[in-house]
C-alpha beads as a LAMMPS data file, in Angstrom:
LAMMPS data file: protein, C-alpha beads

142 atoms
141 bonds

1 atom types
1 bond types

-500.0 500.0 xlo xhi
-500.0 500.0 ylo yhi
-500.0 500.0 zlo zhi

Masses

1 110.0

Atoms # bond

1 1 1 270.808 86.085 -392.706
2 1 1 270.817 87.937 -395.882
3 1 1 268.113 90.143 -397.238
4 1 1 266.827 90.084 -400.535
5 1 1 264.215 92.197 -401.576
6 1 1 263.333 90.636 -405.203
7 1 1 262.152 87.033 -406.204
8 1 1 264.432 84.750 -407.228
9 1 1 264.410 85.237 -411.015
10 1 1 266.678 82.688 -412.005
11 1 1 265.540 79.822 -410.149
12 1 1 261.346 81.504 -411.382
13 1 1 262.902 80.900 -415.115
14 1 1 264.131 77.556 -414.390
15 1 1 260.911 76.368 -413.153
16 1 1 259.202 77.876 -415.976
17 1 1 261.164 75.761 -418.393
18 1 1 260.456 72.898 -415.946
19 1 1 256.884 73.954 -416.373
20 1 1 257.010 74.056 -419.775
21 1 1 259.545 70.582 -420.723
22 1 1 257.001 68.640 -419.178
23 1 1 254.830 68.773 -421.781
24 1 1 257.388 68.081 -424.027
25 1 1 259.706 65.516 -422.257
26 1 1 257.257 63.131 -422.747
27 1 1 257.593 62.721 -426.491
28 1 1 261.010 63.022 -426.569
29 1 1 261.888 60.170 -424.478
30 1 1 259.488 58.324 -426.190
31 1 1 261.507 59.311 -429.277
32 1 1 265.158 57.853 -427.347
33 1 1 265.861 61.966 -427.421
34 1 1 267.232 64.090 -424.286
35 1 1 266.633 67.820 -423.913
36 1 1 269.781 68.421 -425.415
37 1 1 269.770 66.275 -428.121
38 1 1 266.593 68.326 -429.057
39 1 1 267.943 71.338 -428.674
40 1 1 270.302 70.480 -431.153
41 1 1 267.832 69.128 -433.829
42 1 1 265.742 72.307 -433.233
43 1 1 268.767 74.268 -434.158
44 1 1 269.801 72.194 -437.311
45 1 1 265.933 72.426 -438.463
46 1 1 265.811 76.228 -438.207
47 1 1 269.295 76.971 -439.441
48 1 1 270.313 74.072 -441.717
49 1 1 274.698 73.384 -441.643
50 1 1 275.794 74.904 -438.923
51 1 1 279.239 75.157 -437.264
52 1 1 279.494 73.071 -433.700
53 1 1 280.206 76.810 -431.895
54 1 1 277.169 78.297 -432.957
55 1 1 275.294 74.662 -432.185
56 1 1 276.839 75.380 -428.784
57 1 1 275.783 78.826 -428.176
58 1 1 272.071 78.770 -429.612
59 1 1 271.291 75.290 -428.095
60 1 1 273.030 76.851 -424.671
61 1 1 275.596 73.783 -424.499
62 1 1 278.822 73.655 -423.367
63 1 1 281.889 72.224 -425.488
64 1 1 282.938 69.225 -423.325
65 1 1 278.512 68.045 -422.841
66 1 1 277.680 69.029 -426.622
67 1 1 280.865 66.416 -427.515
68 1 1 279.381 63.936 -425.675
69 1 1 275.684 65.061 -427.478
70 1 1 276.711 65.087 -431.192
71 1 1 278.591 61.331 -430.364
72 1 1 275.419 59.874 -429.609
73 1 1 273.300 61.806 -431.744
74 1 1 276.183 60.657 -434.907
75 1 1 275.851 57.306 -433.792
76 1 1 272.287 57.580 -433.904
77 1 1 272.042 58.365 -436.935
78 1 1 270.716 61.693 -436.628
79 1 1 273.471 63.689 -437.597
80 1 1 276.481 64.028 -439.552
81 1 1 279.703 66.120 -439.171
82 1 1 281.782 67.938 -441.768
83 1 1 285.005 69.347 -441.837
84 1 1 285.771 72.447 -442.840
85 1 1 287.142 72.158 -446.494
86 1 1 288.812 75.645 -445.406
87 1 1 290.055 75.057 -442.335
88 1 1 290.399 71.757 -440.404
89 1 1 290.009 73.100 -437.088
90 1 1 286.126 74.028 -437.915
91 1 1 283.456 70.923 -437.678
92 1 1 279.733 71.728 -439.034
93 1 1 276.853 69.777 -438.056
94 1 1 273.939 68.669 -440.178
95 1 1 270.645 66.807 -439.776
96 1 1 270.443 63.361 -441.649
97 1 1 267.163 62.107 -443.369
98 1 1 266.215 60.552 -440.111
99 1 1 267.080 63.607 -437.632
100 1 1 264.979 66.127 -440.309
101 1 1 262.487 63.727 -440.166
102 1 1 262.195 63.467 -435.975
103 1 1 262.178 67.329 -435.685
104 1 1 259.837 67.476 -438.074
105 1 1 257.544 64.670 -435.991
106 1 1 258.075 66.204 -432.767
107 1 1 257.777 69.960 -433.884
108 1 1 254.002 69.123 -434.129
109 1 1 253.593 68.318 -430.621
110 1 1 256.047 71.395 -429.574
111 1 1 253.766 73.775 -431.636
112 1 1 250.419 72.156 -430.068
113 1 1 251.737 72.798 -426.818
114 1 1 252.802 76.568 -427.850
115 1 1 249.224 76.829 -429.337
116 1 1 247.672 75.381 -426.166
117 1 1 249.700 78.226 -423.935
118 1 1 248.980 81.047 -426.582
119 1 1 244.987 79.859 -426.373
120 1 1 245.559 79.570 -422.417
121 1 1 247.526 82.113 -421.394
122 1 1 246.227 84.525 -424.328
123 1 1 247.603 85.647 -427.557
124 1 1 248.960 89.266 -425.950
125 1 1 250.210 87.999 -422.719
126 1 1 252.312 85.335 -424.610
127 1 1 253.790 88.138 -427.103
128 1 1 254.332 90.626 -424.330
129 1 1 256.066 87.339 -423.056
130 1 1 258.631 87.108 -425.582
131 1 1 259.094 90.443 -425.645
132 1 1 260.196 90.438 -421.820
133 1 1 262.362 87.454 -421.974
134 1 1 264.082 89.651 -425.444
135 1 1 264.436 92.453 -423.296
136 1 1 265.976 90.534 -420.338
137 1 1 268.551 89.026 -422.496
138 1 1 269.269 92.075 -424.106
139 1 1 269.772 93.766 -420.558
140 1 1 272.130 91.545 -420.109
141 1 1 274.356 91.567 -422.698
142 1 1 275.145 95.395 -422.310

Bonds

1 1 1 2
2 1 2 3
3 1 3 4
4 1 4 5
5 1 5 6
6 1 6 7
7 1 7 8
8 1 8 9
9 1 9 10
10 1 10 11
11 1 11 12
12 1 12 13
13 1 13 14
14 1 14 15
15 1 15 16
16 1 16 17
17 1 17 18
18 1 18 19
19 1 19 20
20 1 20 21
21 1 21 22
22 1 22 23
23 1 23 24
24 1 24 25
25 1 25 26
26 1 26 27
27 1 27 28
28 1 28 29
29 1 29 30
30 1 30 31
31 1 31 32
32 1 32 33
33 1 33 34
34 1 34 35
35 1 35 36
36 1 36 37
37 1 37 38
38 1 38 39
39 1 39 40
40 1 40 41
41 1 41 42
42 1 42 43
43 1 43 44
44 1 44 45
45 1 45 46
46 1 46 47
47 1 47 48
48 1 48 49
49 1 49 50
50 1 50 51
51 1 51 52
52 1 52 53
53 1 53 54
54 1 54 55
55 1 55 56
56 1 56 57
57 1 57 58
58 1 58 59
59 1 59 60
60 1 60 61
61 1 61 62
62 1 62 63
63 1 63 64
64 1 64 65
65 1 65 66
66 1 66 67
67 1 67 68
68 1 68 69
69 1 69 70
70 1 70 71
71 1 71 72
72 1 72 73
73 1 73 74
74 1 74 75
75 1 75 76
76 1 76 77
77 1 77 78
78 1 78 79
79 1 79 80
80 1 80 81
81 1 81 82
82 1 82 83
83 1 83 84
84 1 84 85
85 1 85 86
86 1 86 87
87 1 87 88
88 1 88 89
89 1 89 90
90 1 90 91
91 1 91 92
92 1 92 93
93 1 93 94
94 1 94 95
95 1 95 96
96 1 96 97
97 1 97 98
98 1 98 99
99 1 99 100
100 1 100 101
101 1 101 102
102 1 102 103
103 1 103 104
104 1 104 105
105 1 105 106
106 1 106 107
107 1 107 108
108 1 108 109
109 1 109 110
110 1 110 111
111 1 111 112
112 1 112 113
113 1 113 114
114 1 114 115
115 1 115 116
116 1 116 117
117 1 117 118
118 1 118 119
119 1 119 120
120 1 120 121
121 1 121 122
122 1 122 123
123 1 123 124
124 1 124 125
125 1 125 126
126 1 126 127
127 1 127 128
128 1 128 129
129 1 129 130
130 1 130 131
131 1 131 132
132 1 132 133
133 1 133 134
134 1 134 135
135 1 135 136
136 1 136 137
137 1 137 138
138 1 138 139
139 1 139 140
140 1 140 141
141 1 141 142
């Protein structure tokens, strides 16, 4: 049987997502909206048009799933794709009315529940938070 020394800090940061989504699952699905789907919006709300690679990479979705996403999300009426006037092979992605409208409903109850861990957990521990999961990343990408 294998030895490991460290915790498990991949399966730690899954459960802290866990931890966290559950306050937020809730309003999503009462919304009709999946994890990804939200994901998505939260990406179109902070960076407006956006090209479906860079949808895939900052709402950490793969090709073949965020297909399926931006499908339902289009038929939704939450979004709307554009081709690339200079080259075809390039889709963007955009927020309708409606899908501005929904992040902008649920953001509230996203930012309560940041507020609620900053006031919990402390302002400092929170930042120093952030910073860690930054650094992490950045480890990583070396």
């Amino acid at each position: 049987m294998p030895s490991f020394t460290h915790r498990n800090l991949p399966r730690l940061l899954l459960q802290a997502r866990e931890s966290v989504m559950t306050h937020t699952r809730p309003s999503l699905r009462e919304h009709g909206l999946s994890d990804q789907q939200w994901r998505v919006l939260r990406v179109l709300g902070e960076h407006g048009t956006v090209e479906t690679g860079r949808v895939s990479r900052e709402a950490y979705i793969l090709g073949p799933s965020l297909t399926g996403v931006l499908t339902r999300m289009e038929r939704d009426g939450l979004i709307r794709r554009e081709r690339d006037p200079t080259d075809q092979r390039r889709t963007a992605i955009a927020a309708t009315s409606k899908g501005l409208k929904l992040a902008e409903k649920l953001s509230h109850t996203v930012e309560a529940h940041y507020e609620w861990m900053e006031k919990t957990l402390g302002k400092e521990k929170l930042s120093e938070l952030y910073e860690l999961l930054d650094q992490v990343i950045e480890l990583e990408r070396r």
